[in-house]
C-alpha positions as CSV (number, residue, x, y, z in Angstrom):
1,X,-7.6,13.0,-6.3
2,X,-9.7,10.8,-8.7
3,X,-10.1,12.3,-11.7
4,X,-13.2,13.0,-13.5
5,X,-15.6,13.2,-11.1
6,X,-19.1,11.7,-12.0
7,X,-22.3,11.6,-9.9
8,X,-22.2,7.5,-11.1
9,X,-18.7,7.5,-10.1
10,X,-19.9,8.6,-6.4
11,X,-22.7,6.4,-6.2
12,X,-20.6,3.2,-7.4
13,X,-17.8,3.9,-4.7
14,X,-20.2,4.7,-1.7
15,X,-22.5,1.6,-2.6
16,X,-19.5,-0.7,-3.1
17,X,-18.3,0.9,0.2
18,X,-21.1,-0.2,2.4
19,X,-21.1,-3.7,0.6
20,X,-18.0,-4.6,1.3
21,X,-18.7,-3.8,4.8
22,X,-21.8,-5.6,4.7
23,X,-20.3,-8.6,3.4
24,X,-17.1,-8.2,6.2
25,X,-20.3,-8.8,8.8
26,X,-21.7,-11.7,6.8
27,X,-18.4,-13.7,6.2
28,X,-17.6,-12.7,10.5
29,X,-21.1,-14.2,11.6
30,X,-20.9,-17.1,9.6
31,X,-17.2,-17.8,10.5
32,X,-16.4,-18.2,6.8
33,X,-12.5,-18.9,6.6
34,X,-10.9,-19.4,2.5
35,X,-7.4,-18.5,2.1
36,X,-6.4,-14.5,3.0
37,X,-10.4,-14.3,4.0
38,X,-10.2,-15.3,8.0
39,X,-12.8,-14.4,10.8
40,X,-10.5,-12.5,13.1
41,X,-12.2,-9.4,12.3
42,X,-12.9,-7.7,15.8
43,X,-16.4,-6.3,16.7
44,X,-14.9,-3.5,17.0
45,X,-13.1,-3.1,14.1
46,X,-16.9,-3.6,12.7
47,X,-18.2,-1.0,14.3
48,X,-16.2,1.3,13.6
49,X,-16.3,0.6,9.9
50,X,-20.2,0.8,10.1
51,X,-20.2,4.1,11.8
52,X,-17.7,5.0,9.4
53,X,-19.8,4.4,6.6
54,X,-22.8,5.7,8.1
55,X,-20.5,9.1,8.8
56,X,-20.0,9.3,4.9
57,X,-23.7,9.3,4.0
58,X,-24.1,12.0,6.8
59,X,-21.2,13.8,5.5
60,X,-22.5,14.0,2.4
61,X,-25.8,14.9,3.7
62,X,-24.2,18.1,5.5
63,X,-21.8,18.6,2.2
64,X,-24.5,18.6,-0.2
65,X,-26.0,21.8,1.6
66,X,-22.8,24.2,0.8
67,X,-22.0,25.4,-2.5
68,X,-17.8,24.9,-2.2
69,X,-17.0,23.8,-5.5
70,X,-14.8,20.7,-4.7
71,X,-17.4,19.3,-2.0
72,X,-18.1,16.2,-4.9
73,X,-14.4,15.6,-5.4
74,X,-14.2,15.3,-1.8
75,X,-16.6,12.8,-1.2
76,X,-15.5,10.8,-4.3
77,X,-11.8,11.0,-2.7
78,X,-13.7,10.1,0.9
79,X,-15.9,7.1,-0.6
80,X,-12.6,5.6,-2.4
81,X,-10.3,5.5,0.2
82,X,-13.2,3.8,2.5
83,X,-14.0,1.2,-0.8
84,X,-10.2,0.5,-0.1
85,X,-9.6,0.0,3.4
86,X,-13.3,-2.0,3.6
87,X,-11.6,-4.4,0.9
88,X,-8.4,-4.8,3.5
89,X,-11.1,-5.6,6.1
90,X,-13.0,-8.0,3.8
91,X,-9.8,-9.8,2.4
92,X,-6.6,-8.6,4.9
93,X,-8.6,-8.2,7.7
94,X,-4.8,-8.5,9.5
95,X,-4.1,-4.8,7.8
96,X,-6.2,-3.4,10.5
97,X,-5.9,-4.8,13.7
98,X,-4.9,-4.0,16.7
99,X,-1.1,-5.4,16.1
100,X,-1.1,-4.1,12.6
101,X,-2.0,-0.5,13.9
102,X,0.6,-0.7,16.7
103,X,3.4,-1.2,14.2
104,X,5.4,1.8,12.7
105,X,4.0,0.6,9.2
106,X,0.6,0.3,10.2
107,X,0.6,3.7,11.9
108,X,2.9,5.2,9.0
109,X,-0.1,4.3,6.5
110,X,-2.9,5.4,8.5
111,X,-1.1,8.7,8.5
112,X,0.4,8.8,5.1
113,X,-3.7,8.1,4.0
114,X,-5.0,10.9,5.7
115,X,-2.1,13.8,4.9
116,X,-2.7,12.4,1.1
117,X,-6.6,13.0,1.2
118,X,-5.9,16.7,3.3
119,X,-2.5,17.5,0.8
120,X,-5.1,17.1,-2.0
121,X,-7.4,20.0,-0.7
122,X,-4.9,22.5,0.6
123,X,-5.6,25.6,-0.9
124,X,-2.6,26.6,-3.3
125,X,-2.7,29.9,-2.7
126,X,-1.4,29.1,1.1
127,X,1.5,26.6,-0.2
128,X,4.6,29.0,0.2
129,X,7.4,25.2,-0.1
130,X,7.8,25.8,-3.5
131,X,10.4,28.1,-4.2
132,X,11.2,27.4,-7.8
133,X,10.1,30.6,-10.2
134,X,8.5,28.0,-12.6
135,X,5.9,27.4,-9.8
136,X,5.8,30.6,-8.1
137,X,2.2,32.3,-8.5
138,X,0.6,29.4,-10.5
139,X,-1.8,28.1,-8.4
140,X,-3.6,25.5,-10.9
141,X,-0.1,24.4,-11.1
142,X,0.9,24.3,-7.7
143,X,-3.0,22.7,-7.2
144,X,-1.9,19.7,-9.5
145,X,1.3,19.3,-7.4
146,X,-0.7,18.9,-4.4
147,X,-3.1,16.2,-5.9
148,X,-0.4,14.2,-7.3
149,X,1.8,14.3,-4.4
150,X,-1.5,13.5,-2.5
151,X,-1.8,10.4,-4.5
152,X,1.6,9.3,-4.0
153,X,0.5,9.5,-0.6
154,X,-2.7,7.5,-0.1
155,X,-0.5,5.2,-2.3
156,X,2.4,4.7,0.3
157,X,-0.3,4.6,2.9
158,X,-1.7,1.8,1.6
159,X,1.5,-0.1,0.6
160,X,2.7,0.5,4.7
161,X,-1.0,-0.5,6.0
162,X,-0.2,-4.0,3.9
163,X,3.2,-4.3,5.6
164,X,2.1,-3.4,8.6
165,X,-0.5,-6.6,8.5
166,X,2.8,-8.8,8.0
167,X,4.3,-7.4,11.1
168,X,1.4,-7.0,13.5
């Protein structure tokens, strides 16, 4: 969904990533509290973003093994949505608990994220929605339909994981 993928792209996404993670666990063990920035991150809320970031570096260890020709896209796509929601648990940690999640918003982002990043990889030859002759058997067209409508996506997701934190 990025475009232009770059092997320094990658690296700046997955390191600022685990960073922002890191710094989620510093500013929660040292109770830091300034504005937006509270310590009512969960443990495991923590956890789970560790083990989530440690899944990424062994996802990309596994992806790094096949030859599929959008495996780097994919992990750029992967390492950016994590850099987001790791900056909602650094700064709005409220986006992603437990009341936040249970709320229609809060679960409509989660989902609207994930069927953004899978709508971006769905093979175009398999899309049989659009029925307009202009797109019919074009499948780098179709392909950049699904990548922008992905976007739009992971863009609503995060707009409804925001609103979700002001009703949980």
């Amino acid at each position: 969904m990025l475009p232009n993928y770059s092997p320094r792209k990658l690296a700046f996404y997955a390191n600022l990533g685990r960073l922002l993670v890191c710094l989620a666990w510093i500013l929660q063990v040292l109770n830091v509290s300034w504005q937006s920035v509270q310590p009512n991150r969960s443990l495991r809320l923590l956890i789970v973003f560790t083990l989530l970031a440690l899944g990424l570096v062994l996802l990309s260890l596994v992806l790094k093994q096949t030859s599929w020709d959008r495996r780097d896209s994919l992990l750029l796509d992967l390492n950016f949505v994590f850099t987001i929601y790791a900056g909602l648990l650094l700064l709005l940690p409220r986006a992603l608990d437990a009341a936040a999640l249970a709320s229609p918003s809060g679960r409509a982002g989660l989902i609207c994220t994930v069927a953004g990043l899978m709508l971006a990889y769905f093979p175009p030859k398999d899309v049989h929605a659009f029925h307009m002759s202009w797109v019919k058997g074009n499948p780098p067209l179709i392909q950049r339909l699904l990548i922008n409508q992905g976007r739009i996506l992971l863009g609503l997701g995060i707009i409804a994981q925001l609103l979700g934190a002001r009703m949980g």
